[in-house]
FISE-702389 format. One line per 3 residues: for each residue x, y, z of C-alpha. Coordinates in nm, 3 decimals, padded with zeros to 5 digits, always signed. Each point is the difference from the previous one (the first is absolute). Last residue first. Example, Ala and Ser with C-alpha at 12.3 -4.5 7.8 and 13.67 -1.06 7.14 Angstrom:
2
+01.367/-00.106/+00.714; -00.137/-00.344/+00.066
//
This chain:
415
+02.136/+00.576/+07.490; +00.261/+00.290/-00.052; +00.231/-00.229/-00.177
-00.279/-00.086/-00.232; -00.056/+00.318/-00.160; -00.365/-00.042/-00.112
-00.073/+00.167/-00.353; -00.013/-00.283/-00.170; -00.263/-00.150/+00.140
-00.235/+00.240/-00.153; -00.215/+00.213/+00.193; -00.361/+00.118/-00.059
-00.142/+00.386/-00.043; -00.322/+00.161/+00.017; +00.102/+00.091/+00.393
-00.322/-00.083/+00.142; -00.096/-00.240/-00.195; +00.325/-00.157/+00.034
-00.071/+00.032/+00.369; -00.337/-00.206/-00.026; +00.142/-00.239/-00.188
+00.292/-00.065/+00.254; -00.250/-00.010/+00.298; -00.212/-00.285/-00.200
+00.270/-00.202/-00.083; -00.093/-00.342/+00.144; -00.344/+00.076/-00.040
-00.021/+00.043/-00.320; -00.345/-00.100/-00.162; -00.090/+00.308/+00.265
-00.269/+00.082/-00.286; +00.031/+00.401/+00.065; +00.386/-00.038/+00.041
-00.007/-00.213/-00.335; -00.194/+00.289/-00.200; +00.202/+00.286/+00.140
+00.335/-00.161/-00.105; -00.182/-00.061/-00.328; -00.070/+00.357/+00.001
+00.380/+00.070/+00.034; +00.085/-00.170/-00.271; -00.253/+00.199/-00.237
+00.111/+00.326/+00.125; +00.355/-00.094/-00.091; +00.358/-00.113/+00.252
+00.232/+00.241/+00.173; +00.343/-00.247/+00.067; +00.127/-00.010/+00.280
+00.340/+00.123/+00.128; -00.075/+00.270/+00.271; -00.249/-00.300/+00.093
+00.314/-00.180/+00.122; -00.081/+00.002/+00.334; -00.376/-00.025/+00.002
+00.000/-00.276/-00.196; +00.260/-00.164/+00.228; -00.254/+00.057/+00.312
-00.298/-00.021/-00.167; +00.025/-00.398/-00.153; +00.110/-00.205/-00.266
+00.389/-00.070/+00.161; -00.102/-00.381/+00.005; -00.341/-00.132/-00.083
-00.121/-00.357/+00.100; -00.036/-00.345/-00.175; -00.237/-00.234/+00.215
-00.168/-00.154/-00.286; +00.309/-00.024/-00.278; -00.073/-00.114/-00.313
-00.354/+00.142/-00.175; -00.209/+00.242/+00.256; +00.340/+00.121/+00.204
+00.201/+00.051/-00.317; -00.311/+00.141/-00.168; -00.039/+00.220/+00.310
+00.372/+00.166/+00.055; -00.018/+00.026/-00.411; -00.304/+00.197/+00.020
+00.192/+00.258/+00.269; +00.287/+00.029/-00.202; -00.184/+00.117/-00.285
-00.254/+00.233/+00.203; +00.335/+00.179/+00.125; +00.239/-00.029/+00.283
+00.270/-00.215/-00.231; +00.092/-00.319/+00.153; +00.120/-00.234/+00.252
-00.182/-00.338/+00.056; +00.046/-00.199/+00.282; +00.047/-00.352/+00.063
+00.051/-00.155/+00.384; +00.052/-00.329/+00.010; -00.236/-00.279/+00.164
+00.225/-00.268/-00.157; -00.056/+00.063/-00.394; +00.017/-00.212/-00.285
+00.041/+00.211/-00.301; -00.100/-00.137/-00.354; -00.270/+00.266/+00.046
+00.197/+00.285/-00.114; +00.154/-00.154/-00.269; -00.320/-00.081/-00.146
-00.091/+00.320/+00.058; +00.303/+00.159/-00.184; -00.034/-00.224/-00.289
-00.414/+00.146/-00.032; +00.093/+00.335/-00.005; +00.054/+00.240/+00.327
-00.143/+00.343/-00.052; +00.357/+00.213/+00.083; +00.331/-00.142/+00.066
+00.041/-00.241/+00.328; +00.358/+00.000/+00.057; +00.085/-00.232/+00.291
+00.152/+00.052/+00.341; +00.014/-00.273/+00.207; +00.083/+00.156/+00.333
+00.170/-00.252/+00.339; +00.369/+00.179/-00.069; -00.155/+00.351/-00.017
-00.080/+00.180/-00.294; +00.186/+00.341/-00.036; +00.255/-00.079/-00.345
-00.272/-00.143/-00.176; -00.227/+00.264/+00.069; +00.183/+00.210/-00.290
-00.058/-00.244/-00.231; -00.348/-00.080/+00.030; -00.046/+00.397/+00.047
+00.082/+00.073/-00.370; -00.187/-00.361/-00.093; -00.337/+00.130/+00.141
-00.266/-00.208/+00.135; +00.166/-00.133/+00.335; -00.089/-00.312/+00.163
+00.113/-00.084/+00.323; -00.040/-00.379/+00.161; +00.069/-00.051/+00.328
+00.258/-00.243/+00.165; -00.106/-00.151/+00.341; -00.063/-00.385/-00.182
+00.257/-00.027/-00.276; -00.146/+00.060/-00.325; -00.058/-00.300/-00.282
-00.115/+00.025/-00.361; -00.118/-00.298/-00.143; -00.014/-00.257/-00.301
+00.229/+00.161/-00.220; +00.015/-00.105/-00.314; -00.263/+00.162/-00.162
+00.104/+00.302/+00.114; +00.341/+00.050/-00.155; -00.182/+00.157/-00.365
-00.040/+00.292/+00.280; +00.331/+00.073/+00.047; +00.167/+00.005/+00.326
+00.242/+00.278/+00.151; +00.144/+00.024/+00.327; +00.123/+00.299/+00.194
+00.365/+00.157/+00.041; +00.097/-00.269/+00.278; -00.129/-00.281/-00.141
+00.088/-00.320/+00.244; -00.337/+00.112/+00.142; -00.172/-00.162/-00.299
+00.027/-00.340/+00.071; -00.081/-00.277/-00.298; -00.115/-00.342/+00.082
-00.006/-00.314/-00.227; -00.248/-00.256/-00.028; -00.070/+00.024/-00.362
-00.332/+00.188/+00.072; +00.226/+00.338/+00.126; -00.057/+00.086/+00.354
+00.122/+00.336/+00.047; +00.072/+00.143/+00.314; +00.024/+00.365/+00.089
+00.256/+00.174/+00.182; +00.003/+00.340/-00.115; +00.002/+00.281/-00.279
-00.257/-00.006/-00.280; -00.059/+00.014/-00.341; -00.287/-00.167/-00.276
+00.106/-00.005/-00.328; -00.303/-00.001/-00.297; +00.165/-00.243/-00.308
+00.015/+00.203/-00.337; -00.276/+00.146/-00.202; -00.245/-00.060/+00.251
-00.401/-00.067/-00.046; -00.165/-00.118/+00.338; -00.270/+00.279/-00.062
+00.172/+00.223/+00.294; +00.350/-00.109/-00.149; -00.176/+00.195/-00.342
-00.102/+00.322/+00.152; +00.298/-00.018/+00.192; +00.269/-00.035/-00.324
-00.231/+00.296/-00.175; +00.015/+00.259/+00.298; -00.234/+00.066/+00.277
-00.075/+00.314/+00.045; -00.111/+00.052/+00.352; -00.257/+00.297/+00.086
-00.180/-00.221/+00.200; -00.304/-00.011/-00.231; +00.237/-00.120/-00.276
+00.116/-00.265/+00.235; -00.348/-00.146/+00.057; -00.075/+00.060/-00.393
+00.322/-00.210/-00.106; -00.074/-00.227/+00.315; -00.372/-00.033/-00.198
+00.055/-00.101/-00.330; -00.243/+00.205/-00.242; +00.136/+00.287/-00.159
+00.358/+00.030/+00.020; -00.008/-00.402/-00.071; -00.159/+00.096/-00.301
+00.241/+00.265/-00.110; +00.303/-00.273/+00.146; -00.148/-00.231/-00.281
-00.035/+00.205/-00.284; +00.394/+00.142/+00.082; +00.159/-00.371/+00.015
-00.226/-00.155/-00.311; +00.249/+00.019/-00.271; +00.361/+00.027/+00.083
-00.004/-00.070/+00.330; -00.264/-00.259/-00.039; +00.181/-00.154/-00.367
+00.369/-00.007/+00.202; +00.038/-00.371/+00.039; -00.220/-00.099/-00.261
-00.159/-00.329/-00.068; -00.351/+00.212/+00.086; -00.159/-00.189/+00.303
+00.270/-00.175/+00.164; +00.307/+00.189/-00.127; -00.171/+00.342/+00.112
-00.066/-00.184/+00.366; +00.380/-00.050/+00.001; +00.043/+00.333/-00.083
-00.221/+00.117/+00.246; +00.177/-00.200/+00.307; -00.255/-00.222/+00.109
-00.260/-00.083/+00.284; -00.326/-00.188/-00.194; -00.310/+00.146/+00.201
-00.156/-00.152/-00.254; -00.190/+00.375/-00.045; +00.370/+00.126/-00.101
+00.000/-00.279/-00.284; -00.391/+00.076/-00.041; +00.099/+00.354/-00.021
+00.265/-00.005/-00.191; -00.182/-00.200/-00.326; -00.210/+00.269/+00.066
+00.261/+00.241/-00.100; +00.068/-00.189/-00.333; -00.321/+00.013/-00.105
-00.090/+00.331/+00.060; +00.359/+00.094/-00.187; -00.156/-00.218/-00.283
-00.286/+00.126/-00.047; +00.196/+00.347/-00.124; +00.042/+00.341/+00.187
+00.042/-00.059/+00.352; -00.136/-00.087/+00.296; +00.104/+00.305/+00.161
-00.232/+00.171/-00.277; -00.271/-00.077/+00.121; -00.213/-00.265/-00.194
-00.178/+00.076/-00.343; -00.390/+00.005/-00.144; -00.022/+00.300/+00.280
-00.322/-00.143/+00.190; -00.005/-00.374/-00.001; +00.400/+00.013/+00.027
+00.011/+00.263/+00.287; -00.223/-00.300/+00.177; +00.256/-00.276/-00.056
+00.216/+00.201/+00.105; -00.106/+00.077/+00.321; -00.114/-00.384/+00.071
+00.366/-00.059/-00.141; +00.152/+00.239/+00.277; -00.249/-00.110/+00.286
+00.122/-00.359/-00.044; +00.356/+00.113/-00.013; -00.040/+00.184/+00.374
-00.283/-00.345/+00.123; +00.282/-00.260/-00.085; -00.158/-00.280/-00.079
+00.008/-00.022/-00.394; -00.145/-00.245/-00.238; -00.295/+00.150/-00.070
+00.126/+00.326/-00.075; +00.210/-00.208/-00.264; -00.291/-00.080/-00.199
-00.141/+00.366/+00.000; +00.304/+00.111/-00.096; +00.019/-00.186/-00.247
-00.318/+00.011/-00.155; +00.052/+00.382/+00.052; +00.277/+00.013/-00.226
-00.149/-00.237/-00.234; -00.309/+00.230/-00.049; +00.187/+00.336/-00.067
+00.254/-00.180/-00.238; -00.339/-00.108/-00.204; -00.076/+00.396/-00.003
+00.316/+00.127/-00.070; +00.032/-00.235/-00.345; +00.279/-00.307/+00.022
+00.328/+00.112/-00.164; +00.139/+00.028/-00.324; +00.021/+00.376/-00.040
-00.179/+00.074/-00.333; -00.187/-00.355/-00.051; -00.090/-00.102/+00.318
-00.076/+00.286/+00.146; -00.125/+00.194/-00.278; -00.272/-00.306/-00.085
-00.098/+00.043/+00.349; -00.054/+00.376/-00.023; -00.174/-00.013/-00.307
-00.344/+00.043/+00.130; +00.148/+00.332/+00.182; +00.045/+00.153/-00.369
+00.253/+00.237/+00.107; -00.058/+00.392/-00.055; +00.235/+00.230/-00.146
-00.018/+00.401/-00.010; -00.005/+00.296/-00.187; +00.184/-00.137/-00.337
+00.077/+00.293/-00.265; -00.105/-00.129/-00.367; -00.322/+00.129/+00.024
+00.078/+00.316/+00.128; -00.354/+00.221/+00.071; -00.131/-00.314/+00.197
+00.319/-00.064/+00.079; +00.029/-00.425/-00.029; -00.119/-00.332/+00.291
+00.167/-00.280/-00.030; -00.146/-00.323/+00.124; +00.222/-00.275/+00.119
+00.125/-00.341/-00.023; -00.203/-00.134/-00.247; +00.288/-00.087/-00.235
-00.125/+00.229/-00.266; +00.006/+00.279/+00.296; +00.373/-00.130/+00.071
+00.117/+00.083/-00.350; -00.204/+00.355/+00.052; +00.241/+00.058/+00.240
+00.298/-00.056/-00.188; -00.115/+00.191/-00.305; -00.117/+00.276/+00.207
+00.365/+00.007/+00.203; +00.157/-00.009/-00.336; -00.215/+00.280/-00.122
+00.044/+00.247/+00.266; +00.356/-00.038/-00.007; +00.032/+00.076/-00.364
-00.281/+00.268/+00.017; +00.231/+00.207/+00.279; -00.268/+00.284/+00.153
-00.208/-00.263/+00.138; +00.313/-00.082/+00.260; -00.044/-00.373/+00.145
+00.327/-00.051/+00.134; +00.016/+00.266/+00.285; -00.373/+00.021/-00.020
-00.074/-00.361/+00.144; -00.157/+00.117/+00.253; -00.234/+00.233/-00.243
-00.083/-00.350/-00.192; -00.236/-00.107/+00.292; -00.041/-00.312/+00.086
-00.303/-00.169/+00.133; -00.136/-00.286/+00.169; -00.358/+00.051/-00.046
-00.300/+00.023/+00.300; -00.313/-00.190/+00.079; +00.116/-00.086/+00.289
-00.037/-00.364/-00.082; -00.105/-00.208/+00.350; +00.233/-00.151/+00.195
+00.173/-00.323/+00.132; +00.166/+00.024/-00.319; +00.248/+00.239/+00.053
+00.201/+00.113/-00.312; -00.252/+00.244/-00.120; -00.065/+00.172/+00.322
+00.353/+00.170/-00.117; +00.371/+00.019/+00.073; +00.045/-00.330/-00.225
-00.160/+00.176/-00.224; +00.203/+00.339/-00.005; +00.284/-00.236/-00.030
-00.134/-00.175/-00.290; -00.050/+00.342/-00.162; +00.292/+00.074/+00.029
+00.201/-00.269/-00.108; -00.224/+00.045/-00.344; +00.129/+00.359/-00.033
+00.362/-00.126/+00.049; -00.041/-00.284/-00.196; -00.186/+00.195/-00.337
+00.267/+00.228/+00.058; +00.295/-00.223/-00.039; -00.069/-00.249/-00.202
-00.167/-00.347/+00.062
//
C-alpha cells in the first residue's frame, strides 16, 4: 500500500479503535470514523495539483477497495475534505491490510481470558484487578493501559498471576524461564505493567504508601516472594543452627555478625537461642551496623529491613525459642508501628517494642521529621479507634508535634 493511502488508512483505524465502534458490548453510536484532510495539511497542500492528485489517486484506490468513503469541496471537486471508513469493512481491513485478528474479536478473547483466569485465582488483591478489568473491558472496548497494548502482554501477565497466585517462591528470572523460555522476557517485557498493577491493587504496597514509605522495586517484589537474587538475613550472636544433615552451625564464633542466605533455609531444620538471651530486631541496616558494636554478650541482634517477605518469615519462624525475650526496634512512625503488630499477629506473639516510646521521641524530636496533613489524620484516625494500644501516648504526641522520628537519628552512645 503506498504511502498516503497507509498513513490516512492508519488513521482511521486508530480513530476506530479509539471509538464505540470497536466495543461490541455496545450499541452503534451512530457516529463515523473520520479524517480530516486539514491534519494532514503539511502533505496534503490544495495549492500543489501534483500532490493533490497522487493523494486522490491513492485514496480513491482504497474507496474501490471498500475501505472508505471520500468525501470532495463542494466548490473544489478535486480537493478532498475528509475520509470516512466503511465500518463493514473493518474485518476485511484487519485481516487483509495489517494481518491481524479484527479489534472487536481481540475484544472478546481478551475478556474470555480474563474471565477464565479470574476463576482460577485466590488471591482476593489480583482477583479485584481482573474483576476491574474485566469491567473497563465491557465499557471502553480495551483494557488499561498497564496491561498493555497487545493480547498478548494480557496474556503474558496472567500467566504471572497464576504463577504468583501458586504461591510458587522464585527468583523472577527463573519464573521468566518457566513461563516464557526467557530469562530476561519479564524485565524486559512485562516488569513496568506489572509493578503499575501492583501500585494499584496489592495491599503492603498501599499499607506502605499510606505510611509515607516508598518501597522500592527489589521490596515490592521480596514482599510477593519474587527475588532477583537470594534475600540475606544478618545478625550478630550465638545462635544455633540445626541443619537437616545432622550437623550444627554456631553463630557466636562470628564476631562481625553472621550472614545466611535465604536459598539456605531449606536445610536447616531449626534455629536455636540460648535460654536468658533476647532477641532484638532492628529495621534499619544504618543502625544494624552501628548497634553491633553496643549489644551485650547475651543480644542477638538481627537486621529486620522493612515489610518482611515471605523468606524472611520463614526464617523467622524456624526459631525455637526458650522463653526469650524479642523486641523490635524501629522507626517512631505509623510504618514502624504496623510492622511491631504484623510481627506480633504473624511470627512472634509476645514480641515487644524497644526505644518506640516518649522519652527517646521526645529527645531527639529536634531531629524528626515534619510529616503531611493526610499522615497526620491517620494518626488522628487510629488514636480515635485505640486499634493501638501499645502506642497510644506516642500517637498522640506525634499528633501533637506533626512530626515522627526516624531511627536514624538516635545517637546511640547517648542511649
Amino acid at each position: 500500500m503506498k504511502e498516503h493511502a497507509k498513513f490516512i488508512l492508519d488513521k482511521l483505524i486508530e480513530s476506530y479503535e479509539n471509538s464505540a465502534y470497536s466495543n461490541p458490548f455496545i450499541e452503534d453510536s451512530g457516529r463515523v470514523v473520520r479524517y480530516h484532510m486539514n491534519k494532514y495539511k503539511k502533505v496534503y497542500k490544495v495549492q500543489d495539483y501534483e500532490i493533490r492528485e497522487e493523494v486522490k489517486e491513492q485514496l480513491e484506490e482504497l474507496e474501490r477497495l471498500g475501505y472508505i468513503h471520500i468525501t470532495f469541496n463542494s466548490d473544489h471537486k478535486d480537493i478532498i475534505t475528509h475520509v470516512d471508513l466503511n465500518l463493514e469493512k473493518a474485518e476485511t481491513i484487519y485481516r487483509d491490510v495489517y494481518g491481524k485478528d479484527p479489534k472487536t474479536l481481540v475484544v472478546f478473547q481478551i475478556k474470555e481470558l480474563l474471565e477464565n483466569v479470574e476463576k482460577r485465582l485466590s488471591i482476593p488483591w489480583i482477583k479485584e484487578c481482573i474483576n476491574d478489568e474485566i469491567t473497563y473491558l465491557v465499557k471502553n472496548g480495551k483494557v488499561h493501559a498497564y496491561m498493555g497494548k497487545e493480547k498478548e502482554t494480557v496474556e503474558n501477565l496472567c500467566k504471572v498471576f497464576l504463577y504468583l497466585d501458586g504461591r510458587n517462591l522464585s527468583y523472577i528470572r527463573n519464573m521468566s524461564v518457566q513461563l516464557f523460555h526467557d530469562s530476561k522476557y519479564f524485565e524486559n517485557n512485562l516488569k513496568n505493567n506489572f509493578l503499575s498493577i501492583v501500585r494499584k491493587y496489592e495491599p503492603t504496597y498501599l499499607q506502605a504508601k499510606e505510611e509515607e514509605y516508598k518501597m522500592d522495586d527489589n521490596e515490592i517484589f521480596r514482599s510477593l516472594g519474587f527475588l532477583m537474587y537470594p534475600e540475606e538475613f544478618a545478625w550478630k550472636g550465638n545462635i544455633r543452627i540445626y541443619l537437616q544433615n545432622g550437623d550444627i552451625l554456631d553463630s557466636s564464633n562470628y564476631q562481625k555478625g553472621f550472614l545466611l542466605q535465604a536459598d539456605m533455609l531449606d536445610d536447616i531444620q531449626r534455629l536455636e537461642v540460648e535460654k536468658g538471651n533476647k532477641i532484638i530486631l532492628v529495621e534499619n541496616k544504618t543502625t544494624y551496623y552501628q548497634y553491633l558494636n553496643h549489644c551485650n554478650e547475651n543480644e542477638i541482634v538481627i537486621f529486620a529491613g522493612g515489610h518482611f517477605s515471605p523468606e524472611r518469615k520463614r526464617f523467622y519462624q524456624l526459631f525455637e525459642l526458650n522463653d526469650n525475650l524479642i523486641y523490635l526496634w524501629s522507626d517512631i512512625d505509623l510504618g514502624g508501628f504496623i510492622m511491631y503488630y504484623r510481627l506480633r499477629n504473624e511470627v512472634f506473639s509476645k514480641i515487644e517494642p524497644m526505644n518506640m516510646n516518649i522519652k527517646m521521641y521526645n529527645t531527639y524530636l529536634h531531629c524528626a521529621r515534619i510529616v503531611s496533613k493526610d499522615y497526620l489524620d491517620k494518626i488522628k484516625q487510629l488514636i480515635e479507634k485505640e486499634d493501638m494500644p501499645e502506642f497510644q501516648e506516642i500517637l498522640e504526641r506525634i499528633a501533637e508535634c506533626g512530626k515522627v522520628l526516624e531511627q536514624e537519628a538516635i545517637t546511640l552512645q547517648t542511649m
